[in-house]
C-alpha positions in Angstrom: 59.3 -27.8 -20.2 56.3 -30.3 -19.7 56.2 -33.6 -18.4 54.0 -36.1 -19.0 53.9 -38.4 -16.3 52.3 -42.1 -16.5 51.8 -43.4 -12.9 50.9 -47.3 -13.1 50.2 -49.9 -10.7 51.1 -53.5 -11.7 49.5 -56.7 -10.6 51.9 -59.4 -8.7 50.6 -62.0 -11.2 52.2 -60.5 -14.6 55.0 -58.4 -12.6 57.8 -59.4 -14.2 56.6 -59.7 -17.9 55.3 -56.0 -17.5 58.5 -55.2 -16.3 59.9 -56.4 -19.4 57.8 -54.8 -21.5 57.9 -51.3 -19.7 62.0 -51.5 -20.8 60.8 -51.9 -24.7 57.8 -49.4 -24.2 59.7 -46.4 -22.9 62.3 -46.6 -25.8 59.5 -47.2 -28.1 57.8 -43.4 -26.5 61.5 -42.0 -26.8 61.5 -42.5 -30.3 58.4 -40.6 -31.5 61.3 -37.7 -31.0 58.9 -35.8 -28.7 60.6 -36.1 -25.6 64.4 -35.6 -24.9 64.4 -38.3 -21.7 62.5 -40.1 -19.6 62.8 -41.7 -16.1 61.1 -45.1 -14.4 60.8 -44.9 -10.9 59.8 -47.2 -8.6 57.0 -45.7 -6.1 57.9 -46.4 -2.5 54.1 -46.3 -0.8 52.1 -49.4 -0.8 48.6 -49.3 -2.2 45.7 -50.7 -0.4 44.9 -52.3 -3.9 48.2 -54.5 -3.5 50.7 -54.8 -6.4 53.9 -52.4 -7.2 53.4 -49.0 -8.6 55.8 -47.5 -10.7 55.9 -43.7 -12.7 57.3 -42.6 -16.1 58.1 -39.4 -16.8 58.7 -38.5 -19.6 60.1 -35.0 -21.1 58.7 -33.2 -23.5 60.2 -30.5 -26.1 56.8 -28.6 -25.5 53.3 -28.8 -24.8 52.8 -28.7 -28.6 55.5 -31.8 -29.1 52.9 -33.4 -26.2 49.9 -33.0 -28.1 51.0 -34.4 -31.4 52.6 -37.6 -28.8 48.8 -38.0 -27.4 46.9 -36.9 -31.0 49.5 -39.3 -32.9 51.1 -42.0 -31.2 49.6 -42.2 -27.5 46.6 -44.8 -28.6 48.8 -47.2 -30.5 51.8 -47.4 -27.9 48.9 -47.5 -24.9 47.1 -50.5 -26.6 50.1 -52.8 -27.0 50.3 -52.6 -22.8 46.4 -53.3 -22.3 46.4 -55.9 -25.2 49.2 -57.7 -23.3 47.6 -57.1 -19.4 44.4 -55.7 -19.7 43.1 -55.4 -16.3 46.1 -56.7 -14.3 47.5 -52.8 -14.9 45.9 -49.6 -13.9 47.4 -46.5 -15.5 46.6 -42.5 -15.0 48.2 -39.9 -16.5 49.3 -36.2 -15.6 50.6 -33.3 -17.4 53.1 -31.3 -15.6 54.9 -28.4 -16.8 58.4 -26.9 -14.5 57.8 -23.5 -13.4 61.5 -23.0 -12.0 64.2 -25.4 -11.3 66.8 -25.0 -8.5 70.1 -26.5 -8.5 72.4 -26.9 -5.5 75.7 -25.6 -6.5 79.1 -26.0 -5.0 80.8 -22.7 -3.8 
């Protein structure tokens, strides 16, 4: 499994209009069928640069479902948020991909 994750730090100024947006946006990625889920957490270190910092990640089918996302849709659903903020929004992406997973089970 890959995960794309989108780690982006939010002015004070256009907080909560981004926040709106952000609850439109991620659907909006969802539906390009590429991913099976995503989650939006909150990061809990303060940045010297100020403002709230927040990460997506999203999960994708396959690092092939990933490229056709970035080759197909990525530029489009990225321009509506720096349209809207420009500036007042710093975004960086990462490409992850699960080498194991371990789950605490009850005995």
């Amino acid at each position: 499994m890959i995960i794309y994750n989108v780690t982006i730090n939010v002015d004070d100024s256009i907080h909560a209009q981004w926040r709106e947006w952000i609850k439109e946006h991620i659907p909006q990625v969802l539906g390009t069928g590429l991913f099976s889920k995503a989650l939006f957490t909150k990061v809990l270190v303060e940045e010297d640069m100020g403002g709230t910092t927040y990460s997506v990640q999203y999960f994708a089918h396959s690092k092939n479902a990933l490229l056709k996302y970035q080759n197909e849709f990525a530029s489009e659903l990225q321009a509506d948020g720096l349209k809207r903020f420009g500036d007042k929004m710093l975004a960086f992406r990462t490409e992850l991909e699960v080498v194991d997973e371990f789950i605490v089970t009850k005995n």
